[in-house]
C-alpha positions as CSV (number, residue, x, y, z in Angstrom):
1,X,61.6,16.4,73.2
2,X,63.8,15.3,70.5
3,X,66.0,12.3,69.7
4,X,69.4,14.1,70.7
5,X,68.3,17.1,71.7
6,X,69.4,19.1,74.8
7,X,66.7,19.0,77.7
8,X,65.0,21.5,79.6
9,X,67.7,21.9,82.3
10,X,70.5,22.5,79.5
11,X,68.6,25.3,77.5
12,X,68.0,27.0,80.8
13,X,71.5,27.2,81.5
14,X,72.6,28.1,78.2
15,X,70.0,30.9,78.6
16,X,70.8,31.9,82.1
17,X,74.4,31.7,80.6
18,X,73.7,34.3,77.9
19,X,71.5,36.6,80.2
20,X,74.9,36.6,82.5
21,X,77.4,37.5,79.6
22,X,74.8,40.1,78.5
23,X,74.5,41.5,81.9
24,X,78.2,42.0,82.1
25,X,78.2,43.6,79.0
26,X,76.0,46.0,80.7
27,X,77.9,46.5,83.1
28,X,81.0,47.4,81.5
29,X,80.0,49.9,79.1
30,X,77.5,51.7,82.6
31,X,81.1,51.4,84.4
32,X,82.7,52.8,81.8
33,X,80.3,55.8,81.1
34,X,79.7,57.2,84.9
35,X,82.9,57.2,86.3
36,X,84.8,60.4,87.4
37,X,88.1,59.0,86.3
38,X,87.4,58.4,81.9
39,X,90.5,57.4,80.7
40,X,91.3,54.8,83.5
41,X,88.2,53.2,83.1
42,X,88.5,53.2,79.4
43,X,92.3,51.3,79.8
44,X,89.8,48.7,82.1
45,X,86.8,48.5,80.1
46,X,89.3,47.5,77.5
47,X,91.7,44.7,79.4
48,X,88.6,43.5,80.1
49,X,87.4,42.9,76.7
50,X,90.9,42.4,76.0
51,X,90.9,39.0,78.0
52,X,87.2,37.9,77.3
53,X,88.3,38.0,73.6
54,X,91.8,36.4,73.9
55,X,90.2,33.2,76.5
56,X,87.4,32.7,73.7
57,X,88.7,33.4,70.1
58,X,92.1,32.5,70.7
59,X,93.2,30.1,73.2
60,X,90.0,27.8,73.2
61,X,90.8,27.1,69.9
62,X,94.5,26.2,69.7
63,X,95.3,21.9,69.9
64,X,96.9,21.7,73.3
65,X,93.9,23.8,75.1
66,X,91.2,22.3,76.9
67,X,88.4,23.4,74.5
68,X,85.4,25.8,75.7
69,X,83.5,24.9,78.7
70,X,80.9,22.4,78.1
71,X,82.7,19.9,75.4
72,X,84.6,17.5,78.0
């Protein structure tokens, strides 16, 4: 291992972390493409997108918020 570098544990995570976001993903667009009810699940395939995109590319990074997960 490294001088600094992130153990075992911590890439497993991160990896476990990215298989979950993946897997939602997933999820969303199979949701979105076998319902009955298309236009619905469209309006809620996109609020949900809607509020990954706004909580990660926009408020993490303005002053007063906390930051992203894992930097305190």
């Amino acid at each position: 291992e490294g001088a600094g570098g992130p153990g075992v544990a911590l890439s497993l995570l991160f990896l476990l972390n990215v298989a979950l976001l993946l897997l939602w993903q997933l999820l969303l667009a199979v949701t979105l493409a076998y319902r009955h009810d298309w236009p619905r699940n469209a309006a809620g395939a996109a609020l949900g997108w809607g509020a990954w995109a706004v909580t990660y590319r926009c408020w993490y990074r303005r002053p007063w918020s906390p930051g992203p997960p894992g930097l305190g």
